[in-house]
C-alpha positions as CSV (number, residue, x, y, z in Angstrom):
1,X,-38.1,1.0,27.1
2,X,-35.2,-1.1,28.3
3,X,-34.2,-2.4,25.0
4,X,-34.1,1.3,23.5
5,X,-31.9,2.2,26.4
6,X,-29.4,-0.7,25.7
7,X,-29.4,-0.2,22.0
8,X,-28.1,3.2,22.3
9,X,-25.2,2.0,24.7
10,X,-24.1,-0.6,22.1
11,X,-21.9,0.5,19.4
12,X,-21.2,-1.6,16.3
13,X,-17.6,-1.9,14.7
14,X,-17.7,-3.8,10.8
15,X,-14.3,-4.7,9.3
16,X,-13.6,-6.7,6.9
17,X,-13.0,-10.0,8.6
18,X,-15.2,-9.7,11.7
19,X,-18.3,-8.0,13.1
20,X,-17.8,-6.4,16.8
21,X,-20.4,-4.9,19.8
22,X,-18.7,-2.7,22.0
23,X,-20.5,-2.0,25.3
24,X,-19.7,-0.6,28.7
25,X,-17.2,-3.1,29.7
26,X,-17.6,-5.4,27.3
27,X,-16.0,-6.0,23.8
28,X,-17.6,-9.0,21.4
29,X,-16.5,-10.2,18.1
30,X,-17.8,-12.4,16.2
31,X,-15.3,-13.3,12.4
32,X,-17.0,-13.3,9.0
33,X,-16.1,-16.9,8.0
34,X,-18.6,-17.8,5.9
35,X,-17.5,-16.4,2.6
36,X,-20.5,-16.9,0.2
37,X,-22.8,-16.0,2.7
38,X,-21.3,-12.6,3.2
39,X,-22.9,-9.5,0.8
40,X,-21.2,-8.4,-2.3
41,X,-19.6,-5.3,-1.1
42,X,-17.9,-7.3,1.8
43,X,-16.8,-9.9,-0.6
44,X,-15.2,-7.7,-3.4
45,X,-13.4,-5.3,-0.8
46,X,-11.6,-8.3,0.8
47,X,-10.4,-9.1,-2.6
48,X,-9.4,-6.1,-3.9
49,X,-7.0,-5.9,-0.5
50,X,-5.5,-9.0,-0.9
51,X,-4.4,-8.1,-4.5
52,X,-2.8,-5.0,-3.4
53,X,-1.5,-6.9,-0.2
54,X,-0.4,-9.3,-3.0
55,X,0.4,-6.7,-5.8
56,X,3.1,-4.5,-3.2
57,X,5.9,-7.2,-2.7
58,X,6.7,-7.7,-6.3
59,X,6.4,-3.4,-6.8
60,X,8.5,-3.3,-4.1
61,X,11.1,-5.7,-5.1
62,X,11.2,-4.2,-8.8
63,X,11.9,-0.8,-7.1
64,X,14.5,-2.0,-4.8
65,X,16.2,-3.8,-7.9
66,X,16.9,-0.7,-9.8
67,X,18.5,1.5,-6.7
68,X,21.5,2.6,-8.1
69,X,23.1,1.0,-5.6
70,X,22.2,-2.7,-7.0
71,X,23.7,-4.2,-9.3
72,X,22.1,-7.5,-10.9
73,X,25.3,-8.7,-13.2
74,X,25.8,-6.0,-16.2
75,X,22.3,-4.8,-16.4
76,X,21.9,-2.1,-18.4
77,X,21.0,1.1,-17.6
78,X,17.6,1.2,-19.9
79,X,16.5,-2.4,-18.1
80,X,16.7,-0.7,-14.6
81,X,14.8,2.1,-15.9
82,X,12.2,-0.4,-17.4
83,X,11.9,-2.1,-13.9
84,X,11.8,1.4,-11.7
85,X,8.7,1.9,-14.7
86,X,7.1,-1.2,-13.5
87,X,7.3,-0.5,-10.0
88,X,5.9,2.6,-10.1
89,X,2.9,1.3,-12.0
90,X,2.2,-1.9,-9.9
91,X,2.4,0.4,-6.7
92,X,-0.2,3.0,-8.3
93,X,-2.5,-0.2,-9.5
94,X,-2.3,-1.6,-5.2
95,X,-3.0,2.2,-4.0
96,X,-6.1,2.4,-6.4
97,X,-7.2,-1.1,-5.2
98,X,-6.7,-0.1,-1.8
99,X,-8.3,3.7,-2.2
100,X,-11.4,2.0,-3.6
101,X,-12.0,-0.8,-1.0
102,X,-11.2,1.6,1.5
103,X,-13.9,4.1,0.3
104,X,-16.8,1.4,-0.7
105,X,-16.7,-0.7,2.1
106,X,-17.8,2.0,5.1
107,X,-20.3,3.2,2.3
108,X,-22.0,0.4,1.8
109,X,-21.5,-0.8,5.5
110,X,-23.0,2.7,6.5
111,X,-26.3,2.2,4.4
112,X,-26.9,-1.2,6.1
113,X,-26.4,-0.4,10.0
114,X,-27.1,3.4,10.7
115,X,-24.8,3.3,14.2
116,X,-21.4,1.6,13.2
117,X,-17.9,2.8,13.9
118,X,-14.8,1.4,11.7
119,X,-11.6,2.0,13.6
120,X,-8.5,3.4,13.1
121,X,-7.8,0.6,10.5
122,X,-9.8,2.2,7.8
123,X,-8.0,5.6,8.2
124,X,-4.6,3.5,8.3
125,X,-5.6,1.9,4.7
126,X,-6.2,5.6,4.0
127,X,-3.0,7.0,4.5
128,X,-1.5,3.6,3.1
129,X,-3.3,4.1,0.1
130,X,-2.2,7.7,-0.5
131,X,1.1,7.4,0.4
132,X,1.4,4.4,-2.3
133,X,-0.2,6.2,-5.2
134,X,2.0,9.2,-4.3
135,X,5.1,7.0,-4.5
136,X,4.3,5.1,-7.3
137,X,3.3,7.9,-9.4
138,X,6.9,9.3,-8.4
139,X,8.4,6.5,-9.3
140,X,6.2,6.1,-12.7
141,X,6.5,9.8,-14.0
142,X,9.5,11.1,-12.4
143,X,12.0,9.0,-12.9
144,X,13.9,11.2,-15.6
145,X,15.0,9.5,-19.1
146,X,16.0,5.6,-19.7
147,X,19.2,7.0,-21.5
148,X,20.4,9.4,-18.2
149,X,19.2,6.8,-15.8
150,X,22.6,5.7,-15.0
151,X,25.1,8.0,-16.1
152,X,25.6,11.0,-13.2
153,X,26.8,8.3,-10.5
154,X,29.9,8.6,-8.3
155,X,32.2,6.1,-6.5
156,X,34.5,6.7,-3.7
157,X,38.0,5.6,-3.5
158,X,40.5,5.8,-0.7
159,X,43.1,5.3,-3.6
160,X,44.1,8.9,-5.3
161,X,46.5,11.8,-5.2
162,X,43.3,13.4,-3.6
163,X,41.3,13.3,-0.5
164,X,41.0,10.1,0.4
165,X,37.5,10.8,0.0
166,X,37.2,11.7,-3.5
167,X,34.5,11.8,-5.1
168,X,35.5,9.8,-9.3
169,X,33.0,10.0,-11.7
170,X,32.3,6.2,-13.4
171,X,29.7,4.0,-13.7
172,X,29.7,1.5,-11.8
């Protein structure tokens, strides 16, 4: 029939903020904007994004904070390592919140509507996601001892017998 025919030119794309038919020259969305009548799965996904959208600026302000090359008054060495630590941990917290709303939603959007594509946004939260738990667990595990955080830096100085590149061991 005519409808059957139509139907299989139609393809669906489901995000998490709108609904979208994509035919032969034409391309309709239609936002989710009614929040409590939206299912579960739809519900929970948007919020576990937002609190990794949320949860990323402050992990990546703690980790730019303790670069060696930042100095926040005379912080100790043991503090940076404390907030490198933290960092780490908040970025592995948004990449799991991300990993799993990025794995339930085209699940459970997949046993609703059979035909439904999710675009190049879900592989993107993907490779986000991946990328942050690989950094933060860096950052969390790797980060060597709180003691010999600090102490191998250098400093150069135009001042010297020496090149007037020289390299002086110091913290700085």
């Amino acid at each position: 029939s005519i409808t059957t025919c139509r139907k299989l030119d139609e393809v669906g794309s489901r995000g998490l903020w709108a609904d979208c038919v994509i035919t032969i020259g034409l391309y309709h969305c239609k936002p989710l904007a009614d929040i409590l009548l939206l299912p579960a799965y739809i519900q929970a996904s948007r919020a576990l994004m937002i609190t990794a959208s949320i949860m990323g600026l402050p992990a990546v302000l703690l980790l730019l904070s303790s670069l060696p090359c930042i100095r926040m008054g005379h912080d100790p060495g043991a503090a940076k390592y404390k907030r490198f630590q933290v960092g780490g941990v908040l970025g592995m917290i948004l990449a799991l919140c991300a990993i799993i709303a990025t794995i339930w939603f085209p699940v459970c959007a997949h046993r609703e509507s059979q035909i439904v594509t999710f675009g190049y946004s879900l592989y993107a939260g993907w490779l986000g996601a991946a990328l942050a738990m690989l950094g933060g667990s860096i950052a969390a595990c790797c980060s060597g001892e709180s003691q010999a955080f600090l102490e191998n830096r250098f400093y150069y100085s135009s001042q010297g017998r020496g090149s007037p590149t020289h390299a002086k061991s110091a913290n700085v």
